[in-house]
N, CA, C and O atoms as CSV, one atom per row, in Angstrom:
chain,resi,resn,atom,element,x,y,z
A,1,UNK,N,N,17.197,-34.079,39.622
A,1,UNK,CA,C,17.537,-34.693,38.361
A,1,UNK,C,C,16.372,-34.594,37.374
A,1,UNK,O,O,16.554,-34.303,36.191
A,2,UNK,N,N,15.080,-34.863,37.940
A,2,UNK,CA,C,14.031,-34.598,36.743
A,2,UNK,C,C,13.592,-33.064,36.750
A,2,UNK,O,O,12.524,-32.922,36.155
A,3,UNK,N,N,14.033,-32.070,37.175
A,3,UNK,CA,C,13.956,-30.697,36.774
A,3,UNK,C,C,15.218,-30.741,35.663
A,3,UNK,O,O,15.045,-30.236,34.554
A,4,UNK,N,N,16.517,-31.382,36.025
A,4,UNK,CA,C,17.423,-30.885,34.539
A,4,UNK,C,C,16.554,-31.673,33.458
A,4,UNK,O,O,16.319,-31.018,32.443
A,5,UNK,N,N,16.001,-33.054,33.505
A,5,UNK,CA,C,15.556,-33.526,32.680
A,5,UNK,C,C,14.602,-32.944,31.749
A,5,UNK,O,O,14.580,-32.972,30.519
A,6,UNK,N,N,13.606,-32.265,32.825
A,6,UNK,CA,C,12.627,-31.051,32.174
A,6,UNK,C,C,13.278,-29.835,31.445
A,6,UNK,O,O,12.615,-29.221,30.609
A,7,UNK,N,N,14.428,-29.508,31.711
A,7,UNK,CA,C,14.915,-28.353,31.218
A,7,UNK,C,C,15.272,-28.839,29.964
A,7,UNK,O,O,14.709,-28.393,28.964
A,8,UNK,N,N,16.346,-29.908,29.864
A,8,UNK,CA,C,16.946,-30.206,28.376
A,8,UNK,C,C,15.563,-30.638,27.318
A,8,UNK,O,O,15.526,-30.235,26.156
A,9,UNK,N,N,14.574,-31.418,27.859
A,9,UNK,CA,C,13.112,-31.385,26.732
A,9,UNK,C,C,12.742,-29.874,26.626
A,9,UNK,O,O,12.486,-29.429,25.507
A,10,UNK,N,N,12.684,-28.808,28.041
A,10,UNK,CA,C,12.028,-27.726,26.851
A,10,UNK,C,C,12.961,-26.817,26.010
A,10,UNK,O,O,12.408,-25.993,25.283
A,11,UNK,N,N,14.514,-26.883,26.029
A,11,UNK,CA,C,15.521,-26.654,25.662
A,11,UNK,C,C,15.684,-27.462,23.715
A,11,UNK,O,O,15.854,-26.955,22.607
A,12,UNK,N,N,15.525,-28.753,24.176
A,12,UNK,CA,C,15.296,-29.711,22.689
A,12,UNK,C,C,14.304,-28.871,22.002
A,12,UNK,O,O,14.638,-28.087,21.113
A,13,UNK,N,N,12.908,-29.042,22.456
A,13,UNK,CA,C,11.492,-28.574,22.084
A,13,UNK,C,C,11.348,-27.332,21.504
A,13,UNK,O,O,10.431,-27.067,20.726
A,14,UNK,N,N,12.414,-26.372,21.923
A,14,UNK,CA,C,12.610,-24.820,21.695
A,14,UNK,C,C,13.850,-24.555,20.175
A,14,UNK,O,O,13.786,-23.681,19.310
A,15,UNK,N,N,14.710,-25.490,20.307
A,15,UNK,CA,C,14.946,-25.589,19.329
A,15,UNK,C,C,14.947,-26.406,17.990
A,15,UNK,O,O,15.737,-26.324,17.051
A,16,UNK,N,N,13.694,-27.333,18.175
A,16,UNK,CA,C,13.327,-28.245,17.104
A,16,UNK,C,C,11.751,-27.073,16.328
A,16,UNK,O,O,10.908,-27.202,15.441
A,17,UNK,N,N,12.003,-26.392,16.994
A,17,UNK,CA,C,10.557,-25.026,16.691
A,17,UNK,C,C,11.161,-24.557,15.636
A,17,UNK,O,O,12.298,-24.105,15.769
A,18,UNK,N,N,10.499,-24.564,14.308
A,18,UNK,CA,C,10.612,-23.404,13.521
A,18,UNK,C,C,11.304,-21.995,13.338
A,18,UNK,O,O,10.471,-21.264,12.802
A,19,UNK,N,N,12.605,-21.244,13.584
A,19,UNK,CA,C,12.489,-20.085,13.795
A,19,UNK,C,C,11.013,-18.882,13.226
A,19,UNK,O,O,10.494,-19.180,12.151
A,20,UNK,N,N,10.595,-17.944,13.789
A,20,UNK,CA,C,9.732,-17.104,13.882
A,20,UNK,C,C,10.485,-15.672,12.635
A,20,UNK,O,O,11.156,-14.798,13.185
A,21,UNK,N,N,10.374,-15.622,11.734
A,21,UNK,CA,C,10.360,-14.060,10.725
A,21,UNK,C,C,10.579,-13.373,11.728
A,21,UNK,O,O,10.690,-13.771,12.888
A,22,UNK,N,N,10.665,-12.101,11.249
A,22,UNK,CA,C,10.380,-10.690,11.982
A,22,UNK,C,C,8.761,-10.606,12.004
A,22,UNK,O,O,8.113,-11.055,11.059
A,23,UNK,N,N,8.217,-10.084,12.988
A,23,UNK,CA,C,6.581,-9.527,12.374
A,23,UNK,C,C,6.312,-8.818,11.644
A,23,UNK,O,O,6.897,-7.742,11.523
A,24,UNK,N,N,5.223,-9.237,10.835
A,24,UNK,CA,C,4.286,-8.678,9.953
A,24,UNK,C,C,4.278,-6.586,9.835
A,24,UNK,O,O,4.043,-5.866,10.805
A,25,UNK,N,N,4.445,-6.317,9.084
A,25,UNK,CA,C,4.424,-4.886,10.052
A,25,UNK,C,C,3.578,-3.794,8.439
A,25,UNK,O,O,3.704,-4.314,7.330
A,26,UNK,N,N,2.911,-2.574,8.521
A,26,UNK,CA,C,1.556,-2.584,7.955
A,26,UNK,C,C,2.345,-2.207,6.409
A,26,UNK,O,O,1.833,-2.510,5.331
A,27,UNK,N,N,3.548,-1.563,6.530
A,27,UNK,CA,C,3.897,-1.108,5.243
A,27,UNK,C,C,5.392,-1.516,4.903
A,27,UNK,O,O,6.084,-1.611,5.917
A,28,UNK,N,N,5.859,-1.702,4.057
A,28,UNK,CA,C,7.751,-1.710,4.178
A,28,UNK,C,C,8.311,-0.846,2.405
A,28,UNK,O,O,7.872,-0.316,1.385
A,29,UNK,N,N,9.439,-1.216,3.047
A,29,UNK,CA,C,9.805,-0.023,2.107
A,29,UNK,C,C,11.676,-1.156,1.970
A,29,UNK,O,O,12.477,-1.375,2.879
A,30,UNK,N,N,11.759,-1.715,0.115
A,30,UNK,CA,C,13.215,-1.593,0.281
A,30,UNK,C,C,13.804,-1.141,-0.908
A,30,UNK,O,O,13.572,-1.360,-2.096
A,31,UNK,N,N,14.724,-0.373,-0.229
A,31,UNK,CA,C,15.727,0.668,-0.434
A,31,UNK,C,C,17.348,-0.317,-1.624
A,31,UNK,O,O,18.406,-0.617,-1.071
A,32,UNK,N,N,17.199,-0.490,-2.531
A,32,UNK,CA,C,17.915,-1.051,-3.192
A,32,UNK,C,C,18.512,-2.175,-1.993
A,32,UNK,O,O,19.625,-2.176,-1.468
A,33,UNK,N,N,17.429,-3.060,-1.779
A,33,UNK,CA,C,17.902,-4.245,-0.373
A,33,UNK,C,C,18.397,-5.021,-1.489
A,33,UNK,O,O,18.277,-4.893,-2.707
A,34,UNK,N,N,19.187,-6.151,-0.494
A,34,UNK,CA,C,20.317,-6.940,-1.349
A,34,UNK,C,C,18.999,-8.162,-1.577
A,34,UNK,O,O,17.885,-8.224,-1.056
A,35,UNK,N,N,19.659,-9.022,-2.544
A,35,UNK,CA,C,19.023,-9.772,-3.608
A,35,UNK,C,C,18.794,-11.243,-2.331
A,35,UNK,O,O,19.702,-11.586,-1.574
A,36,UNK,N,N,17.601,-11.817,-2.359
A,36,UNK,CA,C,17.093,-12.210,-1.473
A,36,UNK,C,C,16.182,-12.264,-0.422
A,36,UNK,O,O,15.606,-13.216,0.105
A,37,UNK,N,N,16.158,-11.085,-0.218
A,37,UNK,CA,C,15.855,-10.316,1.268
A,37,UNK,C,C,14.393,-10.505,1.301
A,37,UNK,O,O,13.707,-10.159,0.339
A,38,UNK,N,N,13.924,-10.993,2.270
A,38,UNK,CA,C,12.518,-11.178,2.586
A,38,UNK,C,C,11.732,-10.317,3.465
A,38,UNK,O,O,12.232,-9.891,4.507
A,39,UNK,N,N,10.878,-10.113,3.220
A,39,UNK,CA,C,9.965,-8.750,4.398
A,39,UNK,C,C,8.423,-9.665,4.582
A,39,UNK,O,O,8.029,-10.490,3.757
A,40,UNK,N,N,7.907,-9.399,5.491
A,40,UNK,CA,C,6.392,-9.554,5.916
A,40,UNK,C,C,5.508,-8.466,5.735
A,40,UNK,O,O,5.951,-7.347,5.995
A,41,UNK,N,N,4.232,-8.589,5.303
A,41,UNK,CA,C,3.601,-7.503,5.497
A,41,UNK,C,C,2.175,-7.893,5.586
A,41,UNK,O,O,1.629,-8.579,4.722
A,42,UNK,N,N,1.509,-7.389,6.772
A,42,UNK,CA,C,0.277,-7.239,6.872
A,42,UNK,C,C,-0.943,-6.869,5.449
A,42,UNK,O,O,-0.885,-6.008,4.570
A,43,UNK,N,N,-1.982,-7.942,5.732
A,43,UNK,CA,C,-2.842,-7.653,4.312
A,43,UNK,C,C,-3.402,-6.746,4.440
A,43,UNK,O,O,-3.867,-6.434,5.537
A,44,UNK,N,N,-3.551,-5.995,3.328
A,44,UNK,CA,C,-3.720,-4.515,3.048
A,44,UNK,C,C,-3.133,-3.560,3.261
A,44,UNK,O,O,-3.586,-2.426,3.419
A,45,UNK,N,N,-1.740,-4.013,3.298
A,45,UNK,CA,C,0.073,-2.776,3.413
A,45,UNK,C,C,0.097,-2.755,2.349
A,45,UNK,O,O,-0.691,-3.098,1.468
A,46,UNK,N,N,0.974,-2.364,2.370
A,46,UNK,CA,C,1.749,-1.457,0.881
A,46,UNK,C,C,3.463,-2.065,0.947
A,46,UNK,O,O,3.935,-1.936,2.077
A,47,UNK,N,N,4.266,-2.586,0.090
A,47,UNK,CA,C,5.402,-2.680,0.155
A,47,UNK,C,C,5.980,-1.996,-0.989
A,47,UNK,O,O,5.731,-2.421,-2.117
A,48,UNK,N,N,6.793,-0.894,-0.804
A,48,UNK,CA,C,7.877,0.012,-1.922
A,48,UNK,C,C,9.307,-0.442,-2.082
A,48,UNK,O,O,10.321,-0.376,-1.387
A,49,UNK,N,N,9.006,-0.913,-3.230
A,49,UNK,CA,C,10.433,-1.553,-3.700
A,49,UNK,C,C,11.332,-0.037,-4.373
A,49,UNK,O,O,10.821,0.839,-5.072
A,50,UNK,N,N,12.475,-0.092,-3.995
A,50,UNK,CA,C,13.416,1.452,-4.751
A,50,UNK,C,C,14.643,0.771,-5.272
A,50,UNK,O,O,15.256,0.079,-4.458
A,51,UNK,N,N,15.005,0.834,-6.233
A,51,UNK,CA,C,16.084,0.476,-6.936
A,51,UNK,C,C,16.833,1.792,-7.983
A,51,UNK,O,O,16.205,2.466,-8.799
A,52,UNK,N,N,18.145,1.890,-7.714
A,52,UNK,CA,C,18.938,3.158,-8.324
A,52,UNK,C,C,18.769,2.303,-9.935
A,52,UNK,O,O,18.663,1.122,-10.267
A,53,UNK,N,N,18.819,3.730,-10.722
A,53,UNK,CA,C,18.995,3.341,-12.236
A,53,UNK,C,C,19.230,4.740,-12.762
A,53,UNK,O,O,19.186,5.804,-12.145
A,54,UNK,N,N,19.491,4.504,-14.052
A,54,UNK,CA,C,20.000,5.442,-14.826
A,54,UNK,C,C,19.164,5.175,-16.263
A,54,UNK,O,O,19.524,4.189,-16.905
A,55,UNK,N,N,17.993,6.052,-16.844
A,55,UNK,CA,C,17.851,6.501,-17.734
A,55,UNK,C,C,18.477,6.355,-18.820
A,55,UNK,O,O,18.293,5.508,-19.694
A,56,UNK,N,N,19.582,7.580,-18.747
A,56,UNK,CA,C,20.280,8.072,-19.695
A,56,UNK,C,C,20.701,6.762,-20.329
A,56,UNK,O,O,20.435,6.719,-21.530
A,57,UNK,N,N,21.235,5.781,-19.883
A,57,UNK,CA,C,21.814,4.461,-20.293
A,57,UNK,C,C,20.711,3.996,-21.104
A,57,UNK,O,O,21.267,3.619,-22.135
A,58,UNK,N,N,19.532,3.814,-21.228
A,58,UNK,CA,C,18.735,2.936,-21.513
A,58,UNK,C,C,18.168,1.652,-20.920
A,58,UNK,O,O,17.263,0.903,-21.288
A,59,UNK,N,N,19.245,1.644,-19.575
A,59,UNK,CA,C,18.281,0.546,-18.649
A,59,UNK,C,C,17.068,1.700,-17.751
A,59,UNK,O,O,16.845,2.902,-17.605
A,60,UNK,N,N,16.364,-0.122,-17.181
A,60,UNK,CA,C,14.953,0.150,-17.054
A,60,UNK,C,C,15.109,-0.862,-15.587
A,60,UNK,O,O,15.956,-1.745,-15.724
A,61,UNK,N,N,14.504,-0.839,-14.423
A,61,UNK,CA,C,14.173,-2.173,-14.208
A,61,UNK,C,C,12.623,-2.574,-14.633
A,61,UNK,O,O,11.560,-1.964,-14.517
A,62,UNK,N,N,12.879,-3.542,-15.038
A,62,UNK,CA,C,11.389,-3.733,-15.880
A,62,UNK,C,C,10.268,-4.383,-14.754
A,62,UNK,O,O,10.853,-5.223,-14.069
A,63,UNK,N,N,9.219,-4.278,-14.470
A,63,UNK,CA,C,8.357,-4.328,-13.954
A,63,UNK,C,C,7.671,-6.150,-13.870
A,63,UNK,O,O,7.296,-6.927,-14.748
A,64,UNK,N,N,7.752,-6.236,-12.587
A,64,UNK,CA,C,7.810,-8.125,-12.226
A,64,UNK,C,C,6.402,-8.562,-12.943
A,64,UNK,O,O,5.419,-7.832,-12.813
A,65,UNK,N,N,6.326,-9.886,-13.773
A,65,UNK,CA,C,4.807,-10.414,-13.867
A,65,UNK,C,C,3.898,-10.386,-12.529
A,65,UNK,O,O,4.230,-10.575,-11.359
A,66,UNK,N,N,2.751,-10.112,-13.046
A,66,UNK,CA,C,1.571,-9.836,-11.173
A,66,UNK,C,C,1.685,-10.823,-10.579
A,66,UNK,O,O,1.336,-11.888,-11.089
A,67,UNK,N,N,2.269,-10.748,-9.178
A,67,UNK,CA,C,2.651,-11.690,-8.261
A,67,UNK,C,C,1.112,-11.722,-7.592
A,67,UNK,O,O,1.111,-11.612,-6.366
A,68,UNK,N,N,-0.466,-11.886,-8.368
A,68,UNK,CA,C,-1.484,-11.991,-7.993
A,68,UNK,C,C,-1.971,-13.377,-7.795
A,68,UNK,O,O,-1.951,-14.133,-8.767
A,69,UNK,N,N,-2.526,-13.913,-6.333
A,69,UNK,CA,C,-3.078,-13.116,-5.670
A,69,UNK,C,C,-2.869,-12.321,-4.520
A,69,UNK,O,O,-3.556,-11.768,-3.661
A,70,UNK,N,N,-1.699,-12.457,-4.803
A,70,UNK,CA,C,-0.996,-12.295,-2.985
A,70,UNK,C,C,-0.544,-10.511,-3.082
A,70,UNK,O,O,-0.642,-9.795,-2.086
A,71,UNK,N,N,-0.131,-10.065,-4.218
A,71,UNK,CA,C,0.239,-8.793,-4.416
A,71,UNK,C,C,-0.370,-8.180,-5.552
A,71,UNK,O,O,-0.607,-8.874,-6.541
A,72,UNK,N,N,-0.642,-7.018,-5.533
A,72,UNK,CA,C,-0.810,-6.300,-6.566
A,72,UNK,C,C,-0.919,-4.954,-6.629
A,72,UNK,O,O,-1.489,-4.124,-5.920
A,73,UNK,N,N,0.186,-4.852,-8.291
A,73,UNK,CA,C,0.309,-3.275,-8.402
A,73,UNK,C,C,-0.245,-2.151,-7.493
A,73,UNK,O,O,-1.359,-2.063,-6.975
A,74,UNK,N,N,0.541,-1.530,-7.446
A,74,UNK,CA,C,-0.034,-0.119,-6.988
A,74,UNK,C,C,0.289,1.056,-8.367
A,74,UNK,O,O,1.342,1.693,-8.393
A,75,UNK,N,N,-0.931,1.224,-9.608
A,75,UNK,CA,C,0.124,2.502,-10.483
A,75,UNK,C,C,1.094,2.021,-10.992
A,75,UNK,O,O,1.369,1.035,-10.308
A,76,UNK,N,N,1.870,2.128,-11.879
A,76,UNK,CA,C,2.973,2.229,-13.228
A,76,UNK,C,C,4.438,2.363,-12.117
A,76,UNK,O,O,4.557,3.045,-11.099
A,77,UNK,N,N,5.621,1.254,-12.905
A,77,UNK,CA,C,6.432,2.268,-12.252
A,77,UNK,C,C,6.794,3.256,-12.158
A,77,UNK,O,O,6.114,4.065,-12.790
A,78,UNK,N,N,7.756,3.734,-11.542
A,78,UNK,CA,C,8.194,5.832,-11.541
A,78,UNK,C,C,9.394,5.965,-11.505
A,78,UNK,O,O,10.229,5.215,-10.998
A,79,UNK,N,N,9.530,6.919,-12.037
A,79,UNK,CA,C,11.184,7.586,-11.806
A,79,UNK,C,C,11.282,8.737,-11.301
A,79,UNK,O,O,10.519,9.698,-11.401
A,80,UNK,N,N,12.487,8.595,-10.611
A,80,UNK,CA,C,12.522,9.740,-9.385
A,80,UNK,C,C,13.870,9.848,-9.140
A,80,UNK,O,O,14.529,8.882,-8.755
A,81,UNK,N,N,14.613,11.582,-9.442
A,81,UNK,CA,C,16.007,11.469,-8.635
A,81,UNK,C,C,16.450,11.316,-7.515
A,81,UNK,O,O,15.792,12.088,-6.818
A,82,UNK,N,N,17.064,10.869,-6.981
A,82,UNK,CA,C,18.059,10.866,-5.814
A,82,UNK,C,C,17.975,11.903,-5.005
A,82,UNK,O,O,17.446,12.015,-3.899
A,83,UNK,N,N,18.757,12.918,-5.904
A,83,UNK,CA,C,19.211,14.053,-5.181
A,83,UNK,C,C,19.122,15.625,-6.219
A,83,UNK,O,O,18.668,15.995,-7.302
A,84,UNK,N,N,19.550,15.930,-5.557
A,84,UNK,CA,C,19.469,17.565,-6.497
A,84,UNK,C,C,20.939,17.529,-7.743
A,84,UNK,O,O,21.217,18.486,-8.465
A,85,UNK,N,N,21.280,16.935,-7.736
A,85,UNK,CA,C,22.387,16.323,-8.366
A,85,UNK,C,C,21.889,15.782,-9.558
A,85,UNK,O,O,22.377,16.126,-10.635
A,86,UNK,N,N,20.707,14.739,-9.467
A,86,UNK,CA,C,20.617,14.355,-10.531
A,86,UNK,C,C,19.573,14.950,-11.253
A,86,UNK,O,O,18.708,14.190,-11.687
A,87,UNK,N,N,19.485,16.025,-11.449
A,87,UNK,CA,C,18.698,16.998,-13.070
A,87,UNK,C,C,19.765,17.001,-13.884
A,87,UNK,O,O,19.504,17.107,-15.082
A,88,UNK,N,N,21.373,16.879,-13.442
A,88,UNK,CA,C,21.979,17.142,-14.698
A,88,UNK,C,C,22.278,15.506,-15.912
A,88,UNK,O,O,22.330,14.360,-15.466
A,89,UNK,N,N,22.356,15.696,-16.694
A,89,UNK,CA,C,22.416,15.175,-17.522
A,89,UNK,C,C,22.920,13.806,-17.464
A,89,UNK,O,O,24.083,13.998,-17.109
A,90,UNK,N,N,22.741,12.258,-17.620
A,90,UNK,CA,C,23.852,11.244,-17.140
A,90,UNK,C,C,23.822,11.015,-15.384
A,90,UNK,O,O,24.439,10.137,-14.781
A,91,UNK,N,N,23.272,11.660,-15.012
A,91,UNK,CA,C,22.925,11.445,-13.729
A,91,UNK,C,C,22.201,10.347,-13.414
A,91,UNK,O,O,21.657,9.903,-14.425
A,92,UNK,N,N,22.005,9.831,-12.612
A,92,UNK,CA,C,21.019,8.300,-11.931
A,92,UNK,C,C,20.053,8.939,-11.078
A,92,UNK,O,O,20.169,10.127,-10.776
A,93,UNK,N,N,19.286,8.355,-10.750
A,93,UNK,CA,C,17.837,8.391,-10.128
A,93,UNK,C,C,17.693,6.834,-9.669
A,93,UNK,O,O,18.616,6.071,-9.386
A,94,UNK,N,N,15.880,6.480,-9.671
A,94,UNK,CA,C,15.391,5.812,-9.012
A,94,UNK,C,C,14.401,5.343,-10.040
A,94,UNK,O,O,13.914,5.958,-10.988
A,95,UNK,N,N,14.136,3.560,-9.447
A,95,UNK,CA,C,13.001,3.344,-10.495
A,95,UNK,C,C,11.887,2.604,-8.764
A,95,UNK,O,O,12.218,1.752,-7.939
A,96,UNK,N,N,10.810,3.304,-8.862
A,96,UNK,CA,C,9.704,2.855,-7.858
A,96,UNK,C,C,8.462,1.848,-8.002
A,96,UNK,O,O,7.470,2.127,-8.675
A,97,UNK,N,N,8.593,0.883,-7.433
A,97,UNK,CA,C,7.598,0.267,-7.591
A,97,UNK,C,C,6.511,-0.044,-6.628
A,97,UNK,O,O,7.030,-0.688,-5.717
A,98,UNK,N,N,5.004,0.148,-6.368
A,98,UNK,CA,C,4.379,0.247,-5.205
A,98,UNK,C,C,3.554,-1.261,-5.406
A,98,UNK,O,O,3.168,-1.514,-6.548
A,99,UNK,N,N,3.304,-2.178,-4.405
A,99,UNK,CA,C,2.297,-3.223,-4.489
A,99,UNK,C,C,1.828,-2.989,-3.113
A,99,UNK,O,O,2.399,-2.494,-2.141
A,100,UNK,N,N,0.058,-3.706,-3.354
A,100,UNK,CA,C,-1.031,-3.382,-1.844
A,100,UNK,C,C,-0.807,-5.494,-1.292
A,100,UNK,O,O,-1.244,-6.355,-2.055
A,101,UNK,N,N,-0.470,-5.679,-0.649
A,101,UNK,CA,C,-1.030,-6.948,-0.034
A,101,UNK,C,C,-2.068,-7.110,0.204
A,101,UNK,O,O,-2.548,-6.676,1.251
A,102,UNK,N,N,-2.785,-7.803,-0.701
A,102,UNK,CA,C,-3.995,-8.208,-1.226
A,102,UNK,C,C,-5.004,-9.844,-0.269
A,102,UNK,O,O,-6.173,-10.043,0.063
A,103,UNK,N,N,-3.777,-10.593,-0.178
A,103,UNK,CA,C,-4.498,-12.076,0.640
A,103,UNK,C,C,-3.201,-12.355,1.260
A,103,UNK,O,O,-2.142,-11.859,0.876
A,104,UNK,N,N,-3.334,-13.184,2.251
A,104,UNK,CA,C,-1.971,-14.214,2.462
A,104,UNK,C,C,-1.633,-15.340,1.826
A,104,UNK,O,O,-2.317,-16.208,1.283
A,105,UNK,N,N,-0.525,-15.207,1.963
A,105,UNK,CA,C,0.451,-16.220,1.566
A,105,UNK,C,C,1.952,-15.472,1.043
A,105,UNK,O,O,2.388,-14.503,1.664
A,106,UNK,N,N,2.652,-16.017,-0.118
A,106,UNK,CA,C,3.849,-15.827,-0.159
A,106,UNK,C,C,4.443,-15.460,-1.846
A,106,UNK,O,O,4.314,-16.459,-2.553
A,107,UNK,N,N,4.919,-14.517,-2.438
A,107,UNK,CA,C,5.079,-14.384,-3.698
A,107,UNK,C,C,6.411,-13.523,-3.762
A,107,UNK,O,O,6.628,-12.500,-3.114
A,108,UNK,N,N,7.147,-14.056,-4.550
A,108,UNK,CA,C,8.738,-13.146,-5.277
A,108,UNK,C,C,8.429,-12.436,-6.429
A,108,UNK,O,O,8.003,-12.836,-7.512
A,109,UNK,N,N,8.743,-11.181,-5.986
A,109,UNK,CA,C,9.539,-10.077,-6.922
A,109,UNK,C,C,10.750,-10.139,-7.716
A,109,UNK,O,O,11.784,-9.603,-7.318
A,110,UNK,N,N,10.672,-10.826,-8.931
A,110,UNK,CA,C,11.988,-10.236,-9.949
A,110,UNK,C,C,12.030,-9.275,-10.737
A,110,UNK,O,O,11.420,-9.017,-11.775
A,111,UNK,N,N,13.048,-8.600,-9.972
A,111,UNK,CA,C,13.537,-7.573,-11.164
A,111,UNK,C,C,14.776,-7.895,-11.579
A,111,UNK,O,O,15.788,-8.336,-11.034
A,112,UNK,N,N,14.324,-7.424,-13.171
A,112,UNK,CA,C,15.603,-7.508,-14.122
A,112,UNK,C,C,15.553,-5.925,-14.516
A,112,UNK,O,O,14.664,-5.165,-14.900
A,113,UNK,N,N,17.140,-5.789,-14.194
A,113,UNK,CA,C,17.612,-4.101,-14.964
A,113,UNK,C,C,18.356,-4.322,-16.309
A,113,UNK,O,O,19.431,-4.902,-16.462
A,114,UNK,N,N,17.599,-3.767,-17.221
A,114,UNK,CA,C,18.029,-3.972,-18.608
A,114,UNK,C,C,17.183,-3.095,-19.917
A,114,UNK,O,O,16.045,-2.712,-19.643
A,115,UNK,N,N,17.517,-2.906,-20.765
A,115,UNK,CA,C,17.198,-2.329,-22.087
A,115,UNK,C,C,15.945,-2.749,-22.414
A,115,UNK,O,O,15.825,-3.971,-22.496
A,116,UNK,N,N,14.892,-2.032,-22.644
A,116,UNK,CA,C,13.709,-3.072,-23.216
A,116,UNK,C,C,13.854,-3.283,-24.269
A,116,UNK,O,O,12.940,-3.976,-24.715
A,117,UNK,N,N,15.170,-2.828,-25.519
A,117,UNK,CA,C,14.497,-3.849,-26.713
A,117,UNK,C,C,15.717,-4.946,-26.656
A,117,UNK,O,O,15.899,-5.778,-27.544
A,118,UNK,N,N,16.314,-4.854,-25.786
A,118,UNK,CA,C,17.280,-6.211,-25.434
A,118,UNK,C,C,17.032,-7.663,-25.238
A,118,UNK,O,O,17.834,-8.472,-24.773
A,119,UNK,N,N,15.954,-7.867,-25.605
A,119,UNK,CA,C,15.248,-8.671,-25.214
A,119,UNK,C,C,15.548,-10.256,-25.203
A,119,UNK,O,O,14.963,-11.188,-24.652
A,120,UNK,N,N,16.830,-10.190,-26.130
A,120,UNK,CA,C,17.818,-11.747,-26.353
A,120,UNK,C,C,18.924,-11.908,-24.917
A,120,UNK,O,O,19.308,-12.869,-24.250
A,121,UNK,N,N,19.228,-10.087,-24.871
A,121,UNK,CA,C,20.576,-9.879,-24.097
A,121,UNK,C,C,20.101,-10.614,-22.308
A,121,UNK,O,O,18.951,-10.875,-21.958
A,122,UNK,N,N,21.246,-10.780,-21.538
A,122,UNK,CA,C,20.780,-11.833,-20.396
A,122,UNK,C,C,20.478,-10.052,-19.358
A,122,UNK,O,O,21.316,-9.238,-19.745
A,123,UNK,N,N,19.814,-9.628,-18.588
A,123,UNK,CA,C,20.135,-8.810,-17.756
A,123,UNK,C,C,21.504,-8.393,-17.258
A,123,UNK,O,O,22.369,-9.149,-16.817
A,124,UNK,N,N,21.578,-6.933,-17.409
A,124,UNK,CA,C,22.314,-6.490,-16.440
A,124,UNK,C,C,22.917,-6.811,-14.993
A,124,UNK,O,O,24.058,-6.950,-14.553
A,125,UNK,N,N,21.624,-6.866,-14.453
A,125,UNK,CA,C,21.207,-6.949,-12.839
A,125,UNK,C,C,19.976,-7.799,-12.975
A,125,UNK,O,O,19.228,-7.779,-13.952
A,126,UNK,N,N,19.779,-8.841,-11.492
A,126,UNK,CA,C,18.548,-9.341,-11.150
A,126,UNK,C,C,18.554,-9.337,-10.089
A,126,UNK,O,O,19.604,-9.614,-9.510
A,127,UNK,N,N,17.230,-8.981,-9.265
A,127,UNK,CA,C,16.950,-8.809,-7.777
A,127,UNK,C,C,15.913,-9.247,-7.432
A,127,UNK,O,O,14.945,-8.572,-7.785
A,128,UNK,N,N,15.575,-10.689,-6.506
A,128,UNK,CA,C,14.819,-11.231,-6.268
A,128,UNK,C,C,14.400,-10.843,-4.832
A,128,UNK,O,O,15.368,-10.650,-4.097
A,129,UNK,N,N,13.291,-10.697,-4.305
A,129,UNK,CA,C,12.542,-10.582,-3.116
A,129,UNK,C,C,11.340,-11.645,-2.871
A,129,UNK,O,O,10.739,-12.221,-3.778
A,130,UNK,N,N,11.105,-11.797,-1.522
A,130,UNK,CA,C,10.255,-13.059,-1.528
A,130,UNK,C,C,9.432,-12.252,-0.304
A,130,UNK,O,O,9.901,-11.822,0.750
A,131,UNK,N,N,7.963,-12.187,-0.824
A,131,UNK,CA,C,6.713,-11.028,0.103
A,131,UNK,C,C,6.069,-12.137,0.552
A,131,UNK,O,O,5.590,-12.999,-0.184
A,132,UNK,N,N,6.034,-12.140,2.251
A,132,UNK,CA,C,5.159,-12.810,2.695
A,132,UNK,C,C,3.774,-11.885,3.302
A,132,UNK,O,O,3.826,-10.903,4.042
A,133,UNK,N,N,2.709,-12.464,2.801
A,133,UNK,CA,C,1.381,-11.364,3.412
A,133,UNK,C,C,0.803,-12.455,4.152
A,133,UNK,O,O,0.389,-13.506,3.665
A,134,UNK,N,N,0.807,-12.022,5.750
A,134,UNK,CA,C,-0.077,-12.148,6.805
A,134,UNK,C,C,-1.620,-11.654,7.078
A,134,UNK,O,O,-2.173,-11.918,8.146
């Protein structure tokens, strides 16, 4: 009877614990990830944010205020096609953004996809990420 007793305390004990993230891991990379999505990354990784866009339109995703001290820039954003598809005209691509994990702790990425002289208009799109650096 006091072995089940022991079992249901480390059973309680195991689940009154915190769940555990995924681990820390040195670089990440997301790929138009859905709005929310949290990643870990070891200090002094690199995390690449990729989000599809289109030029031709006049959206942009515009580039997050410095989530410093916890992240910072890597370089300007970039644009980059997809595929061999998109040189033609009206086609979509990619907008890239690189940050180095700088200290620990915890900082969100917003992006807003929208016009830069829109500047009254509400976004298109918004995509929030939340970077934890270990």
């Amino acid at each position: 009877m006091k072995a089940l007793g022991a079992l249901l305390l480390l059973l309680l004990a195991a689940c009154a614990a915190p769940p555990s993230g995924p681990p820390a891991v040195a670089s990440g990379e997301l790929d138009n990830a859905a709005d929310g999505t949290r990643i870990a990354i070891r200090r002094g990784g690199e995390v690449k944010v990729i989000l599809d866009a289109n030029v031709t339109t006049g959206f942009q995703w515009q580039t997050p205020s410095t989530p410093a001290p916890v992240l910072s820039p890597i370089g300007e954003r970039a644009y980059a096609p997809r595929s061999a598809e998109s040189r033609y005209v009206g086609a979509g691509g990619m907008n890239i953004f690189r940050f180095r994990a700088d200290n620990p702790g915890q900082a969100t990425l917003q992006f807003d996809y929208r016009r830069s002289w829109e500047t009254t208009v509400a976004p298109a799109k918004t995509v929030r990420y939340v970077i934890s650096v270990e």
